[in-house]
N, C-alpha and C positions, 0 to 999 in steps of 0.2 A: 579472637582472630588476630592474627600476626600483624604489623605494622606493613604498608607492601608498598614500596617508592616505584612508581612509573616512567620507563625513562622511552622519550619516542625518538624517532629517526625519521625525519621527513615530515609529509601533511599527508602523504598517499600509502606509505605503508608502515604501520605503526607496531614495534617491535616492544614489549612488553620485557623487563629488567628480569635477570634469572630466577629472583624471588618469587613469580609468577608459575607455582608448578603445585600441581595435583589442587589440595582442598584451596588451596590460598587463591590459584587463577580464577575458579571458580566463584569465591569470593569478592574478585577484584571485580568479575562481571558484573554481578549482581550492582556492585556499586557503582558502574558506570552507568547501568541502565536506571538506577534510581538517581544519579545526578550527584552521589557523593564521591569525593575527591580520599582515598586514602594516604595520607600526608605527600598532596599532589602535589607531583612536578607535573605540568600536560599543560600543551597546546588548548587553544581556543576551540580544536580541530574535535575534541572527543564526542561521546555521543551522549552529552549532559542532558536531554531533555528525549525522551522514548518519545514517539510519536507510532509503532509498531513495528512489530519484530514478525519473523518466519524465519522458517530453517530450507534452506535448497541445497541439494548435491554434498553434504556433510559439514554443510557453515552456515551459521549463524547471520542473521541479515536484520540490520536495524535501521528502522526511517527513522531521522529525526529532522529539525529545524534548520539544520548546516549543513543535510547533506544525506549519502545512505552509505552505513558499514556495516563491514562483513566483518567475522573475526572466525577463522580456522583453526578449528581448536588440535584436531590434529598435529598443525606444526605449530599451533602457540602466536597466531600473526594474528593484525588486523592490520584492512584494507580500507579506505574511505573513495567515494564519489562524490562527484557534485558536479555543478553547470560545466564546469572545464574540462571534464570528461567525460561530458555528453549526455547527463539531463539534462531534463527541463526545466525543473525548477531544484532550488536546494531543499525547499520545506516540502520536506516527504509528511503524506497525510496519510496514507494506507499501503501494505503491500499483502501479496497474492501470489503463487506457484500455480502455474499450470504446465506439465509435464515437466517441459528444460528451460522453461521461461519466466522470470521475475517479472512482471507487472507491477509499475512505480506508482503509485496515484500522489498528485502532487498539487499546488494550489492554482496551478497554470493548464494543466490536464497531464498526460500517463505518458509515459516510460516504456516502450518494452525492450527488457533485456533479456537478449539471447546467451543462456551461460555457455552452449556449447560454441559457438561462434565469438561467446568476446563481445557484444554488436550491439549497439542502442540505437533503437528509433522513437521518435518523440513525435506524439500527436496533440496539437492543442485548438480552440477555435477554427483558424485556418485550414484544417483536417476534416473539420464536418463537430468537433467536439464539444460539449458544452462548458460554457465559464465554469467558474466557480471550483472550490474545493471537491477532490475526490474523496467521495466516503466511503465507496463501499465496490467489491468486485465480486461477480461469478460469472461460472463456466459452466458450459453445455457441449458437444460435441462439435455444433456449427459456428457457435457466437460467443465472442467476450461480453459479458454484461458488467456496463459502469455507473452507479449509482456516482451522482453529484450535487451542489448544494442546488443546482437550479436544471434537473430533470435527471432523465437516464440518458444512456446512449449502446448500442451495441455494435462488436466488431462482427463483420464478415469475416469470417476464417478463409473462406474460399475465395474473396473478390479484394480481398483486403483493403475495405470501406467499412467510415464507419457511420451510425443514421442516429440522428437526435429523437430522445422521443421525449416529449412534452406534453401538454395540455391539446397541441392539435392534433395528436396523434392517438389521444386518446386517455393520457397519465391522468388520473386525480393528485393536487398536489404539486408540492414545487420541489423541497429538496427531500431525496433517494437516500435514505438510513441505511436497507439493508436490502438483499435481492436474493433470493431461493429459486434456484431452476429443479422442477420435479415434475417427474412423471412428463414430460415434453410440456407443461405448463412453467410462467416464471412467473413468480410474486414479488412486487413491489411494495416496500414499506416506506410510505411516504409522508411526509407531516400530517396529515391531513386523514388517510385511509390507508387500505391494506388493497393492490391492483392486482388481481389476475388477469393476465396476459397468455393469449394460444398464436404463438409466432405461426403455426402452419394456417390458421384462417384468418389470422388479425383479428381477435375479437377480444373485449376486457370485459369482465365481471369486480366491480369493485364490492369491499365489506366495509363498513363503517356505523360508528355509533353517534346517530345523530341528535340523542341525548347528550354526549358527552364532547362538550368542543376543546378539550387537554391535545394536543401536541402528542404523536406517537412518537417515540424514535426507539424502540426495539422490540421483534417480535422473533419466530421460526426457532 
């Protein structure tokens, strides 16, 4: 692999040196998402620590620690966000695509940016939200579902509210690993057990192995 010198312009749109083309750019990504520097010139601003990636609308979308970038491979650009442009927090912990909509999960609560609009709105606490780190997101026709370190929570698509759900509501468990909406049922994978949940009658069915007291955090 080529030697490939990076040169930026700005903190908000980061303009990659002409040695940036075909196998090389390619290259140059792979290194930023692993956090190495190819005999780096760069800003504080780059995306040195992945926290997770998605691809929306034909670009590249990266959460990390400092912030969320995008990079458009098309024209060869990268873009950066952060609190000064309308997150909510810099330390991006999760993202998600639901049609035209990026979903930020963050350690404050979520993000939603509308790409066709340009538009962010930020839900935290004071929204109905719960604390802690976003871990995990799915979608269903009527509701966003937010896995967090301390419950779930779901969006009303139609009333645009959003409702905590916890231990009184029926969750086994505290922090929301991972969430599966199927067949009109949604399953919770939570420290603790695995929660089906029926949103049209409220009712939960939990699975658990109550021989084994290990810590779940990944199932579906």
């Amino acid at each position: 692999i080529p030697a490939v010198s990076l040169s930026w312009r700005g903190t908000q749109h980061l303009h990659p040196a002409p040695a940036l083309r075909g196998a090389a750019a390619h290259c140059a990504i792979l290194l930023l998402l692993c956090g190495v520097g190819a005999t780096a010139q760069v800003t504080p601003h780059f995306p040195d620590r992945r926290q997770d990636v998605t691809r929306a609308q034909d670009a590249l979308w990266i959460g990390t620690e400092r912030g969320l970038y995008q990079y458009r491979e098309n024209e060869n650009v990268w873009s950066a966000r952060s609190r000064e442009s309308g997150l909510l927090s810099n330390r991006i912990t999760r993202l998600a695509t639901d049609q035209d909509v990026l979903w930020i999960g963050t350690d404050l609560g979520v993000s939603r940016f509308d790409l066709r609009s340009n538009t962010v709105l930020s839900y935290d606490s004071a929204s109905g939200f719960p604390p802690g780190r976003v871990l995990c997101f799915a979608f269903d026709p009527e509701y966003v579902w937010v896995g967090t370190e301390q419950g779930a929570a779901r969006y009303d698509r139609l009333i645009e509210q959003w409702q905590r759900i916890g231990a009184a509501q029926g969750l086994t468990g505290s922090a929301v690993h991972d969430i599966a909406c199927i067949e009109g049922l949604v399953y919770m994978l939570t420290d603790s057990a695995v929660c089906e949940y029926d949103p049209k009658y409220e009712r939960w069915r939990v699975f658990r192995d109550e021989s084994d007291a290990s810590p779940v955090r990944d199932a579906f």
